[in-house]
N, CA, C and O of each residue as an XYZ file, in Angstrom:
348
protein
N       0.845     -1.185      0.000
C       0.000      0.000      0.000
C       0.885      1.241      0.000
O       1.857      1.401      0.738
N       0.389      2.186     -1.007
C       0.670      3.551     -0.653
C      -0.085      4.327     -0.186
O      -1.133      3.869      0.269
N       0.167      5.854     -0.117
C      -0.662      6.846      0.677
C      -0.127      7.964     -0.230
O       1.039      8.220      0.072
N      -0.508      8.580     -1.060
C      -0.290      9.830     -1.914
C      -0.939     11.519     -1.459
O      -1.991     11.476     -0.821
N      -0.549     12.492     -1.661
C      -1.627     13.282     -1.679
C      -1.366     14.346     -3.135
O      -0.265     14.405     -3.682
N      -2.400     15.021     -3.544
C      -2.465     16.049     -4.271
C      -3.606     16.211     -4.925
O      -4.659     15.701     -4.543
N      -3.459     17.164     -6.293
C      -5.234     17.504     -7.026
C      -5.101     16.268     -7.956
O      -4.229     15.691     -8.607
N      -6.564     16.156     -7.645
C      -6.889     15.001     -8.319
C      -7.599     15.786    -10.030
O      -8.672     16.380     -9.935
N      -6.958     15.710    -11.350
C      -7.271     15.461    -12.022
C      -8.128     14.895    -13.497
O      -8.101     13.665    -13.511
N      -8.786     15.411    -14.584
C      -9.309     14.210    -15.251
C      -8.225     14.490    -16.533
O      -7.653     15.542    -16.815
N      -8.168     13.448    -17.064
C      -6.724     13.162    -18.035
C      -7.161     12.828    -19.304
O      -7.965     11.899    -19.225
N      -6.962     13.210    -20.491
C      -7.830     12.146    -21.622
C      -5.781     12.076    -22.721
O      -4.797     12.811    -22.639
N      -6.046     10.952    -23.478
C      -5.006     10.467    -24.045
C      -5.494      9.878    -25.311
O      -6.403      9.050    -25.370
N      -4.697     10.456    -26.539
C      -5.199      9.803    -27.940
C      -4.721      8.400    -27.929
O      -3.696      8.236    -27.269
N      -5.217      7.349    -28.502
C      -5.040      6.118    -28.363
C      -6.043      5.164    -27.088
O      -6.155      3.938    -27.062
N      -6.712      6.212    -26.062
C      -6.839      5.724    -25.050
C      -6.203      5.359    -23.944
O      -6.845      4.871    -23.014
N      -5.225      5.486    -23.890
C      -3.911      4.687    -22.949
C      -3.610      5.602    -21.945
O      -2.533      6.191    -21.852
N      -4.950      5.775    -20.881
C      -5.371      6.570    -19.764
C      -6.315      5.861    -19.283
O      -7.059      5.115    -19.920
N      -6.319      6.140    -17.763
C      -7.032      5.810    -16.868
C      -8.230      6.724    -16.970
O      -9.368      6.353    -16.682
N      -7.949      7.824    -17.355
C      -8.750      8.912    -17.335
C      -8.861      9.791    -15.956
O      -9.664     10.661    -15.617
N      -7.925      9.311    -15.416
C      -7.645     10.446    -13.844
C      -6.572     10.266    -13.237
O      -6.191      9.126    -12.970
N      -5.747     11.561    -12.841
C      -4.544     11.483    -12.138
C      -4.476     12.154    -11.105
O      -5.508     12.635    -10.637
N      -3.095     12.374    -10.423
C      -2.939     13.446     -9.316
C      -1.837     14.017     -9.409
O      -0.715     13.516     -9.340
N      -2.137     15.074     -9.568
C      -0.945     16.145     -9.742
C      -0.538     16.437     -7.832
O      -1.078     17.118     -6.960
N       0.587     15.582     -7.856
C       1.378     15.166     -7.016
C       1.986     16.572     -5.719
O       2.755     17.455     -6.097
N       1.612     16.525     -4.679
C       2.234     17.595     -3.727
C       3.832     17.337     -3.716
O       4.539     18.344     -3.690
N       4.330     16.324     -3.732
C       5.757     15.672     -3.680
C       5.987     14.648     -4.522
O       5.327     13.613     -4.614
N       7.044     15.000     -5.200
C       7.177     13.923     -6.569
C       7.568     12.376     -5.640
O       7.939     12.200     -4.480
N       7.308     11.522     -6.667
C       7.770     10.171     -6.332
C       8.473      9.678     -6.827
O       8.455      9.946     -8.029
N       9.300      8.906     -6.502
C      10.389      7.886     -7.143
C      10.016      6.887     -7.355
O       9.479      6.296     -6.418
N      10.109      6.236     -8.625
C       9.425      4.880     -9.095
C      10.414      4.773     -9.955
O      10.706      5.675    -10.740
N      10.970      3.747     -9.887
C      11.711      2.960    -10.627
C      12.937      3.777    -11.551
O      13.247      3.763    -12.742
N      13.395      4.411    -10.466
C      14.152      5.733    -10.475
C      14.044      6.820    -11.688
O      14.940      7.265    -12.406
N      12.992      7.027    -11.677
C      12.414      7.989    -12.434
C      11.462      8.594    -11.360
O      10.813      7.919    -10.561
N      11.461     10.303    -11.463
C      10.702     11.013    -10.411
C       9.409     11.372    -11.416
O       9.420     11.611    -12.624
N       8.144     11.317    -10.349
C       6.953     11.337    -10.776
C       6.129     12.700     -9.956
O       6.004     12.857     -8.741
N       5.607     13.644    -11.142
C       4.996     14.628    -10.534
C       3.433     14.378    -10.464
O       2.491     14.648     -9.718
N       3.680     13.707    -11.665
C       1.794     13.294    -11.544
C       1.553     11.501    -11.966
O       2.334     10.864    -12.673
N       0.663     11.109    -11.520
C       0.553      9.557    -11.418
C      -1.047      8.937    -11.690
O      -1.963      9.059    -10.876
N      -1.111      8.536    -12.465
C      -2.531      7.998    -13.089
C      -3.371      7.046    -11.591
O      -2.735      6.393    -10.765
N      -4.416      7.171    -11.596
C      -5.311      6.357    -10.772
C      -6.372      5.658    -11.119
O      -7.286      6.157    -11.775
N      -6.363      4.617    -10.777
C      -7.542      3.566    -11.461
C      -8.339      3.580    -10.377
O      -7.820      3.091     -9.373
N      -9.573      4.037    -10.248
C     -10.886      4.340     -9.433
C     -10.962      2.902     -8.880
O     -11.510      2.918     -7.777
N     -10.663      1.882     -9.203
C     -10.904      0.222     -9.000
C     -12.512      0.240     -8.523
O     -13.002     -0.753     -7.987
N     -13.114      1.186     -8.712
C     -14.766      0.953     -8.907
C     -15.424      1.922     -8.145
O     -16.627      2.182     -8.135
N     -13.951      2.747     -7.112
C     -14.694      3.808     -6.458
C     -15.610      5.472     -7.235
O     -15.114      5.927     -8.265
N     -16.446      5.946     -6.829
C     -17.044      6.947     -7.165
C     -16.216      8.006     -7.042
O     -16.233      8.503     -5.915
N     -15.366      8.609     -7.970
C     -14.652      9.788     -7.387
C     -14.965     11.320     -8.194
O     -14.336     12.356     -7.973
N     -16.081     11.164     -9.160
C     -16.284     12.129     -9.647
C     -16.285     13.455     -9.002
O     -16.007     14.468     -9.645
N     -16.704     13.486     -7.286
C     -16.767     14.524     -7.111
C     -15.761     14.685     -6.410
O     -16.037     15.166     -5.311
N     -14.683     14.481     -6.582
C     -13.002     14.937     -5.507
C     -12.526     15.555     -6.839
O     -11.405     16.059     -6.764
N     -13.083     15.622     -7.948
C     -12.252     16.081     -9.288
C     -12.079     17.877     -9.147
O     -12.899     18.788     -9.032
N     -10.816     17.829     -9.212
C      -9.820     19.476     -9.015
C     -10.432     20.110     -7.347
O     -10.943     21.143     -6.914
N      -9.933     18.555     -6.735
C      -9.846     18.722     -5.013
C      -8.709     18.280     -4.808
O      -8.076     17.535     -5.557
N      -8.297     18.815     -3.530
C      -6.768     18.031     -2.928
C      -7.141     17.024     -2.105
O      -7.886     17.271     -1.157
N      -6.630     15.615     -2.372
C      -6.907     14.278     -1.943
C      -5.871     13.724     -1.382
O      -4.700     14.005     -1.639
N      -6.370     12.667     -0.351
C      -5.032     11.422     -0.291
C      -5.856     10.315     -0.553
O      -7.006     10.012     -0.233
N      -4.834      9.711     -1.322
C      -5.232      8.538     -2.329
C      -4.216      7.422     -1.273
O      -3.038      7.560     -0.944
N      -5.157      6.359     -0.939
C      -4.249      4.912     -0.304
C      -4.425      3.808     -1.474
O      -5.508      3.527     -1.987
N      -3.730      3.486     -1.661
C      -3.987      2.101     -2.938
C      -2.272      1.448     -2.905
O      -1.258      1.634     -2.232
N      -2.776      0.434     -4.294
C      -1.830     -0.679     -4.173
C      -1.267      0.101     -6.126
O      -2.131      0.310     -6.977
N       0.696      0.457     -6.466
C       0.861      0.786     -7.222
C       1.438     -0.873     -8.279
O       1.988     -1.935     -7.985
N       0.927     -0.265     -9.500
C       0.667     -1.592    -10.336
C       1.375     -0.865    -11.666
O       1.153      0.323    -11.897
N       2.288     -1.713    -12.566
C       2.750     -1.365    -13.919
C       1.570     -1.830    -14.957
O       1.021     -2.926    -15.076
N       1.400     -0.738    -15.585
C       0.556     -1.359    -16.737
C       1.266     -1.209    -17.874
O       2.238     -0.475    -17.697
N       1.103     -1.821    -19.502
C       1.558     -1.439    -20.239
C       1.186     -0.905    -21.480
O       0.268     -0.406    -20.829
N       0.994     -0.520    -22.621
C       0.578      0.025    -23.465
C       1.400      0.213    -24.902
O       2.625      0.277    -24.800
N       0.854      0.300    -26.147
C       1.432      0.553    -27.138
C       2.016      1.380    -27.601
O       3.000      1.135    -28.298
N       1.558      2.725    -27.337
C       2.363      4.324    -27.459
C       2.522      4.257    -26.182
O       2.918      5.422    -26.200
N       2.586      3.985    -25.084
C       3.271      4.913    -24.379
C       4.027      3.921    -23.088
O       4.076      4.287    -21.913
N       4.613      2.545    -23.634
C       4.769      1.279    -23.031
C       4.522      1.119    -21.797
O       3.358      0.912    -21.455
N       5.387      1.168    -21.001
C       4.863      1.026    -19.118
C       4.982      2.636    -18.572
O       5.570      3.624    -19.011
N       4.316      2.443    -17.661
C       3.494      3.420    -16.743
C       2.958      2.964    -15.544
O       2.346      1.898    -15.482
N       3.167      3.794    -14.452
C       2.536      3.514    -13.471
C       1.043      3.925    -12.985
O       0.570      5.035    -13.230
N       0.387      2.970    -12.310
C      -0.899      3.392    -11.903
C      -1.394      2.795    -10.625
O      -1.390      1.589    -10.379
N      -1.885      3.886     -9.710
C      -1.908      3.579     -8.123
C      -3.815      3.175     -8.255
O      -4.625      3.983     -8.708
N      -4.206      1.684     -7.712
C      -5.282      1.590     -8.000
C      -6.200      1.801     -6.500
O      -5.568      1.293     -5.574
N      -7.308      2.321     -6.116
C      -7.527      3.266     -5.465
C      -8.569      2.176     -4.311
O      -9.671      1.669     -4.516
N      -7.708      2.119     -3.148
C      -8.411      1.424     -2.408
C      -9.344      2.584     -1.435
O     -10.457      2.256     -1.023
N      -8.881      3.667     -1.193
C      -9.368      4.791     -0.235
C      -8.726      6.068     -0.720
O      -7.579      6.239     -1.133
N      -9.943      7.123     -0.546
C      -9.963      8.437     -1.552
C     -10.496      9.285     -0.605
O     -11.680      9.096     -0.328
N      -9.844     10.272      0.019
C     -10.754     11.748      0.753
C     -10.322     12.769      0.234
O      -9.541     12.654     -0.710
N     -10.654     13.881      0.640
C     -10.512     14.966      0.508
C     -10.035     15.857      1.574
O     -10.573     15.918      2.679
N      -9.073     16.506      1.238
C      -8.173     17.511      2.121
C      -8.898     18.608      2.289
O      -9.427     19.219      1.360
N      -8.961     18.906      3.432
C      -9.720     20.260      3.379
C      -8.586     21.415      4.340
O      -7.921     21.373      5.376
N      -8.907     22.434      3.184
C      -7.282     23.186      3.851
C      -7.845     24.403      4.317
O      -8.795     24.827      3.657
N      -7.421     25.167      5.456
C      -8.254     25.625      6.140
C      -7.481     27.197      6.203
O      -7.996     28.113      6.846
């Protein structure tokens, strides 16, 4: 499991080869020694339409997927989703 935070995103990609939502990252990540400012999220069935261009922490399990244009990529699939509320 991870624990992420930042704005959550909607993403679109020609070819399709999107989750269709990311998070533009408060602190980049290191994955596979490459630093990551923003990181795709697979809803894994949760409702998140309405956290879209909110600041979130995202807990999930991170998974390689792969693709034709744009080969591997990471994607954190979304076991628990709130919203930051900054005061």
């Amino acid at each position: 499991m991870i624990t992420i935070t930042g704005k959550l995103v909607k993403v679109v990609a020609i070819g399709g080869e999107t989750t269709g939502w990311a998070v533009d990252l408060d602190s980049s990540l290191e994955v596979d020694g490459k630093r990551l400012n923003r990181i795709e999220i697979d809803p894994n069935g949760k409702k998140i339409d309405g956290f879209n261009n909110k600041r979130v922490e995202i807990v999930g399990v991170l998974k390689k997927r792969s693709g034709i244009e744009r080969k591997e990529y990471w994607v954190i699939l979304v076991n628990r989703i709130q919203e930051i509320k900054t005061q």
